[in-house]
N, C-alpha and C positions, 0 to 999 in steps of 0.2 A: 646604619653606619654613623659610627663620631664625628662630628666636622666640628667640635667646638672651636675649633682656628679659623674659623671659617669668618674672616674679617677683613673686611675693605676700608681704603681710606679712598670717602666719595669724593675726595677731589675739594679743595679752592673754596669758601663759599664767597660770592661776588657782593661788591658792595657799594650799599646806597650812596654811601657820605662818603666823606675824607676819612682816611685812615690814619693819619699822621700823629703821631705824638703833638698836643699842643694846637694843632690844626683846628679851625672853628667848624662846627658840623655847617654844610652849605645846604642844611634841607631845614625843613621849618618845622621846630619844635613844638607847636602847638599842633601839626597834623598828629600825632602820638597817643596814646591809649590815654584816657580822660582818669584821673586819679580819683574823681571822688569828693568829698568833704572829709574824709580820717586824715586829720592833718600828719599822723604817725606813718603814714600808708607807706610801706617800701622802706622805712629808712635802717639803715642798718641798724642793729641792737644785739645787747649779749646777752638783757633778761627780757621775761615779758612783761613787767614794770616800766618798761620805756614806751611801749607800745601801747597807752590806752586802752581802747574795747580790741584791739588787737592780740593776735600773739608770737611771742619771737620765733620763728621757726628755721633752722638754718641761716641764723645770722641778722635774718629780715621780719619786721612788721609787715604782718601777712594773715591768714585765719585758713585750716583747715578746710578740706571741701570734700562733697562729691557734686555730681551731676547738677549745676544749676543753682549751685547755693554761694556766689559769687554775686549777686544782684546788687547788692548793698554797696559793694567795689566797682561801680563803673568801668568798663574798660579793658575788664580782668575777667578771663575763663577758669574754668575749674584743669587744670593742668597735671596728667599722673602722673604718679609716684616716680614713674621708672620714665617717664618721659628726660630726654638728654638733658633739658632748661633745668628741670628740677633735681637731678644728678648734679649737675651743674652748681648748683646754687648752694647744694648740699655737700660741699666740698667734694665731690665724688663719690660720696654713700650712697647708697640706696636711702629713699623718704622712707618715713612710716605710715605719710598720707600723701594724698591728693592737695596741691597747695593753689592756693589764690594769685594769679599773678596775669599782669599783662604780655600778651605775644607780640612781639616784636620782627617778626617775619621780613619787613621791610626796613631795619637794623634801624627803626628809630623808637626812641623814649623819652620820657617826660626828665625835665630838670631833675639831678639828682639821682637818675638812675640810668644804668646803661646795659646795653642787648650783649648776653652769653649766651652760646646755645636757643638761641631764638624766642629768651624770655628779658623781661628787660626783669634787673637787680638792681641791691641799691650802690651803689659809686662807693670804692673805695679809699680807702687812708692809704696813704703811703708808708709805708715801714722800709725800701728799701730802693735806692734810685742806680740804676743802670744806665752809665751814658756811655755811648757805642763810639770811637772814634775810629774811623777807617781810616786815617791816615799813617797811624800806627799797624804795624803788618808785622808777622811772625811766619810760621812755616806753613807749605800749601800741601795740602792733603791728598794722600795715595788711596787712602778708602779707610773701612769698616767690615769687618768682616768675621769669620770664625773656623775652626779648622773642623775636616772632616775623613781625617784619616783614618778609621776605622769605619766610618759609617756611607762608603762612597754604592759599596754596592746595596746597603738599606735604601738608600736614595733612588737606585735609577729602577729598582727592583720594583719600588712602590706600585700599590696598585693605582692608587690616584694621577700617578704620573704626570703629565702637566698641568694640573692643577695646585701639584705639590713645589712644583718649580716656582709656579706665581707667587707661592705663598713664598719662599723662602728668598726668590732675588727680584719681584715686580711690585711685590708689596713691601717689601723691609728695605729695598734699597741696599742691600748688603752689595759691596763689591770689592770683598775680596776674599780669596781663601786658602788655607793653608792645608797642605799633603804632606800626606806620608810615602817615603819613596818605595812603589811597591816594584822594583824591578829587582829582579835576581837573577837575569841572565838570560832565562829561557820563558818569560810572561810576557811577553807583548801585546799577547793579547788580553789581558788586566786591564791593561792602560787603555785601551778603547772606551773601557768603563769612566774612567777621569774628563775622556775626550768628552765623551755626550753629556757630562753634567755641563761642562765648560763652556759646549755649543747651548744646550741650554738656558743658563744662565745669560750669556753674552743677547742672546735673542731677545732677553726679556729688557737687559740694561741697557742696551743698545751698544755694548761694547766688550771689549774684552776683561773681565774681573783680573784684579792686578792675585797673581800668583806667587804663593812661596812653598816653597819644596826646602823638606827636613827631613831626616831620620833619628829614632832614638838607638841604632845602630846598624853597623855597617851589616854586610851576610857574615855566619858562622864560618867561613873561609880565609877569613880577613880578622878574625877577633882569636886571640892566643889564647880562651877557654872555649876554642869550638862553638861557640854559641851565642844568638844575639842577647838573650836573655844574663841577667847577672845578679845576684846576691848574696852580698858580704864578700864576696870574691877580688879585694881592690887589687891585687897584684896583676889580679889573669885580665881583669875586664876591661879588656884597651885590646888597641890592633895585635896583630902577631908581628913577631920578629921574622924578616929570612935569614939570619944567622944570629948569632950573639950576639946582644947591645947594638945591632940594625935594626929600627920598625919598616915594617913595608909601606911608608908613605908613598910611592910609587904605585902600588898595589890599591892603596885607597884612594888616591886621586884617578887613577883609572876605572874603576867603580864609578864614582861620580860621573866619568864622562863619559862612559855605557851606558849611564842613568840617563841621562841627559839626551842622546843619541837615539833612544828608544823610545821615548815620550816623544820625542820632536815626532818618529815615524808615526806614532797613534796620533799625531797632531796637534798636542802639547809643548807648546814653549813658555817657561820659566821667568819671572820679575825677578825673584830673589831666590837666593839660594844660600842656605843657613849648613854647613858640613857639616855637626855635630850638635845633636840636640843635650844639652846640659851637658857637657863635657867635665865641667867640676862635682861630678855624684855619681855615685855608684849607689844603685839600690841595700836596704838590707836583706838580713838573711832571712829575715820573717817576711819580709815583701819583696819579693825578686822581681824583675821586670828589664828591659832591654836600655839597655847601657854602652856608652866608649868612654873610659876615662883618658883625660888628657889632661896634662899641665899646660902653662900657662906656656914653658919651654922646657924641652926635655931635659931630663934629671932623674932624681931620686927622691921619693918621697915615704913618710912612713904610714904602712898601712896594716891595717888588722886583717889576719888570719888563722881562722881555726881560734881565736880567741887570743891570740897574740901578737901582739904589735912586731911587724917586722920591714927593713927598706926593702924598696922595689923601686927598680930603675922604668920609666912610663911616657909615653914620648911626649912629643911637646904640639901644641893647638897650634902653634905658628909655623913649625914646619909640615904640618897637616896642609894648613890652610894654603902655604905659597907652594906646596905641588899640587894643590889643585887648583889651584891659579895658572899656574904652567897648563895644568893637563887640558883646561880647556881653553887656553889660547890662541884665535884664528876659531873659533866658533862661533859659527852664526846665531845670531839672537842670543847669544852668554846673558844667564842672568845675572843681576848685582849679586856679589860676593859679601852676605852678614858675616856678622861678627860680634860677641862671643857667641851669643842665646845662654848665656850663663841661669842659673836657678837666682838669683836676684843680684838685682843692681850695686849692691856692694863689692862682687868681684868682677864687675865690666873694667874695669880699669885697669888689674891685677891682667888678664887675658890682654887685653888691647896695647898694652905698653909696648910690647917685644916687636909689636907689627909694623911692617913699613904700612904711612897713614895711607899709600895708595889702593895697598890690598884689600882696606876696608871701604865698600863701598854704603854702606848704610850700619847704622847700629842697633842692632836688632837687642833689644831687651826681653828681659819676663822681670815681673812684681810679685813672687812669691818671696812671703818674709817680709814684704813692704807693708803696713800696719796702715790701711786707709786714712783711717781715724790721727792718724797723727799729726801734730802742724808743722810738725819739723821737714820740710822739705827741702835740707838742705841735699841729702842726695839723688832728688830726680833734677832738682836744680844743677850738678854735678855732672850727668848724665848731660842735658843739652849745653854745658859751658866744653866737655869734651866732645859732641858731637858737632860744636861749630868749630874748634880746633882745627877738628878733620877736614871737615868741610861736609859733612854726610848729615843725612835724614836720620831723623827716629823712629825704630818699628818698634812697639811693643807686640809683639809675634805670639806671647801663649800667658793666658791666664785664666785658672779656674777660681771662678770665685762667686759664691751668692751673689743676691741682686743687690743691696745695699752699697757690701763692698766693691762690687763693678762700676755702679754710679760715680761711687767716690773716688774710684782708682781711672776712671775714664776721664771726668777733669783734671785728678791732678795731673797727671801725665800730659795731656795733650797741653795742659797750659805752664805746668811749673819742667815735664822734661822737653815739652813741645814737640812732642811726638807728633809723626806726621799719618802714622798708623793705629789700630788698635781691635786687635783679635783674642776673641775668645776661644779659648781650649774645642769647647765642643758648639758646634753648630747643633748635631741633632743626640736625643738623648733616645735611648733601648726605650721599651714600652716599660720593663720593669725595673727603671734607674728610680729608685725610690729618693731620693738624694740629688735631683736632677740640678743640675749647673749651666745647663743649655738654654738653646734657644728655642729649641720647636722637639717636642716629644710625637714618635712615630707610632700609632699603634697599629695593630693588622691590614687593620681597613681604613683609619684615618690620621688625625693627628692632632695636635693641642698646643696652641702655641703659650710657649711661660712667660711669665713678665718680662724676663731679660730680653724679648723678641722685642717687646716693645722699648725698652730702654736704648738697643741699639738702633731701630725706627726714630727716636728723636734724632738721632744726628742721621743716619746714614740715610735715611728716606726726602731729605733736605737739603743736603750735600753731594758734592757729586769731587772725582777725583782733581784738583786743580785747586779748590776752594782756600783759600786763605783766609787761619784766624788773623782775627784784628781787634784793636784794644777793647776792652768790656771794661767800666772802672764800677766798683762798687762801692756804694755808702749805704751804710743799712746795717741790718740784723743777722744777716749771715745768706742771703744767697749764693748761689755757687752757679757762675755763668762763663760760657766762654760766646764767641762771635764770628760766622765763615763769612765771608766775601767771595761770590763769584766772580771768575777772573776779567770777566767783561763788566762787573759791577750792575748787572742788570737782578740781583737775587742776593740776599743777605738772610741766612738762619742763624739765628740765637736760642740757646739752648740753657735752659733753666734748671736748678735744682735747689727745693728744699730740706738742708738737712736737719733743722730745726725740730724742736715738738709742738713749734706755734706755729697761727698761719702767717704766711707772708704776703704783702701786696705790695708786687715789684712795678715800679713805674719807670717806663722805656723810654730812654730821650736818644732820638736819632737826632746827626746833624743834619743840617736842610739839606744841602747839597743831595742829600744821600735820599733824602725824605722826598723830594722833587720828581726822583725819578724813580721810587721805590713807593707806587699809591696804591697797592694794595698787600693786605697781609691775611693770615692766618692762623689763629691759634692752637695748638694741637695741645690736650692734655694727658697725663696719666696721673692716677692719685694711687698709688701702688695699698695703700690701707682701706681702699674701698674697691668700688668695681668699676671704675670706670680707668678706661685703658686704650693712649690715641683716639680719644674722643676730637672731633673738630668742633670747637667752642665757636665757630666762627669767627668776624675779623677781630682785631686788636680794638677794645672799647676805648668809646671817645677821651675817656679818662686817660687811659695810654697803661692804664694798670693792668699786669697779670696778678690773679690768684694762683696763689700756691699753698694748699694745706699740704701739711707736714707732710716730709717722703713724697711729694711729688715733684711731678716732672714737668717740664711745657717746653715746647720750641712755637717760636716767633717766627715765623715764615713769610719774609717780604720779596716780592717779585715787582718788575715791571709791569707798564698795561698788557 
């Protein structure tokens, strides 16, 4: 059987000294691994020139080993290759050897060097300083999470069964997840399937994962081309009319509130509720797929059929949306009413205008078309300047995207639209998604979890729903950080990212206050260019420096005693 996913985070590691940024170690440096006479011993270097009878190996004045051949190095065991210290040291590559270095077990080292992963390294430069201000506060977080609307019966179906639950909400901390409405009237019992991942999940998180429920179209009864499916069809692929130039907006807000009605019975109730997934697109004719086009308000628009452009009268998203605002008013547990879920953030605004601001309770985005890479932020900026208007939250609700560009689109959002959300398209990929964008790939018998699994374990396995960002100021080289506060203040995650091609070494300044009551931490890394992945580096070094070789990742994880 496969279990390559088969990966725990062992929890905390406890520690000897102060954790603090700045803080003086309260244990006595001379009990520490005895260095030797190589006066080069340990110090950092980029050739082996700097190093004497040494040689640079991963950064450090060190010398090759096996079994025993450390003598000469007081202090210092022969340490493998593949052991976490020397991972560790090695920016997260794999060594080519067995390296010379002191164990640090007891989190203490000699001047000049300080304990990663349970070896002590040498201290490093600062290139980038991180100072945390909590007094500065932004929006408080709904979760992390991924949607799973196609793949809800791969899940309960699994043969690992709960062992596959751990892995996807006890170990990634995921909580939250988005559906596809599978109700048509006469499936009720479908929806039982939804129920048991739900009870599932909630078992592991200890609560209920916050829910959003979408369709990429209404049933074939409700849609004026017969069918949820649609391409190149812009005139047909919207609701039906009951007479001429009437749509059945009544017809479809009733839908929804049978939708709703039905899941409550299987046991399911609703956070959010998005009515129309990308309502601005209509598939093409080469890629047909399940579609409702709607304006922004009814009209006439021009569209292509059969190869030639002709109007077509189409209804409109706002009176979509306020009859099913009507439809399910006086229902218990209503979920929040999104708005648009448009295909990218350019026509949020365009959709949002027409709407009374009470209708929209949250603004659900996607970032497709939003160029990671880019510095111009002035339209996620755009986004939270309209969503504090409102007065609503921001979900960013569906995005497929490599690992990279997920990195890059998870900070900006959360920090330049302040999203309070941020879900990935697919939670699980087919065995044969060669192209996979997910987070956990299923095979027969087991599963595999992809880097993205662990890029949303840096925030979501350290955060919990409540958490408010708060100020991160950067001076440096280009780190990319954001900062959660727990709402009792007893837990602070800080979440790191190098998008650089050099390495960085971020130096964390908390303020006391926060530092006083915040005396232990943890470091968690992933170096996405090597193998190491949610590694626990152990605590935060005396130095108060994170390493970051290029393309990685780290979250800063501070808790009370």
């Amino acid at each position: 059987m496969t279990r390559s996913g088969q990966r725990r985070v062992v929890g905390a590691l406890a520690l000897a000294c102060g954790v603090l940024v700045g803080a003086e170690l309260a244990c006595n440096p001379s009990s520490g691994p005895q260095l030797g006479s190589q006066t080069n011993w340990l110090i950092q270097c980029d050739v082996t020139s700097e190093c004497g009878k040494l040689a640079c190996l991963c950064g450090a004045c060190t010398q090759a080993c096996d079994e025993g051949a450390c003598d000469d190095l007081p202090g210092s065991v022969c340490v493998p290759q593949n052991d976490p210290g020397v991972v560790a040291l090695c920016g997260g590559q794999a060594a080519e050897d067995a390296l010379c270095l002191p164990r640090c077990d007891d989190g203490i080292c000699e001047s000049g060097t300080v304990c990663v992963s349970g070896v002590c390294v040498p201290a490093g430069n600062v290139t980038d300083e991180v100072v945390i201000d909590v007094g500065t506060r932004f929006q408080a977080l709904v979760g992390f999470g991924a949607g799973i609307g196609f793949t809800e019966d791969l899940i309960a179906e699994h043969p690992l069964g709960e062992e596959l639950y751990d892995v996807l909400f006890a170990d990634s901390g995921l909580d939250a997840l988005r559906i596809r409405n599978r109700y048509e009237g006469d499936n009720d019992a479908d929806l039982a399937i939804l129920a048991g991942i739900v009870e599932a999940a909630s078992a592991r998180l200890g609560r209920t994962p916050a829910l959003f429920l979408s369709e990429g179209s209404p049933p074939p009864s409700l849609k004026a081309n017969g069918s949820r499916g649609c391409g190149g069809n812009g005139d047909t692929c919207t609701i039906v009319q009951v007479e001429p130039g009437v749509f059945d907006y009544g017809g479809f807000a009733n839908h929804w509130r049978n939708s709703l009605d039905a899941y409550a019975r299987a046991g399911v109730t609703f956070d959010y509720l998005g009515i129309q997934n990308h309502p601005n697109f209509v598939p093409p004719a080469a890629q047909p797929g399940e579609a409702c086009r709607f304006l922004p308000q009814e009209g006439m628009e021009a569209v292509t059929v059969d190869g030639a452009e002709v109007m077509a009268s189409l209804p409109g998203y706002v009176e979509a949306h306020t009859a099913v605002e009507s439809a399910l008013a006086g229902l218990a547990n209503a979920p929040v009413l999104t708005a648009p879920d448009t295909t990218g953030v350019e026509s949020v605004s365009e959709y949002v205008a027409p709407m009374n601001a009470f209708a929209v309770g949250a603004l659900s985005i996607h970032l497709y078309g939003v160029d990671p890479e880019d510095a111009d932020l002035s339209g996620l900026e755009a986004i939270r300047s309209l969503a504090a208007e409102l007065g609503v939250p921001v979900l960013q609700a569906e995005l497929r995207a490599p690992l990279r560009d997920t990195v890059l689109h998870l900070h900006r959002v959360l920090t330049s639209a302040g999203a309070a959300a941020y879900l990935q398209n697919d939670l699980i990929a087919k065995n044969d998604d060669e192209e996979a964008v997910a987070l956990v790939r299923l095979t027969d018998d087991g599963y595999e979890l992809l880097p993205l699994y662990d890029v949303f374990a840096h925030y979501a396995r350290y955060t919990d729903p409540g958490y408010v960002r708060v100020a991160a100021d950067v001076d440096g080289d280009g780190v990319l950080t954001s900062a959660w506060l727990a709402p009792d203040e007893t837990a602070l995650s800080v979440v790191l990212f190098n998008p650089t091609d050099a390495e960085l070494q971020v130096h964390l300044s908390l303020p006391s206050a926060i530092g006083d009551v915040l005396t232990r931490s943890t470091v968690i890394r992933s170096v996405f260019s090597g193998v190491e992945r949610s590694a626990v580096l152990g605590p935060l070094p005396e130095d108060g420096i994170v390493r970051l070789p290029p393309s990685a990742m780290a979250t800063v994880a501070l808790t009370s005693e």
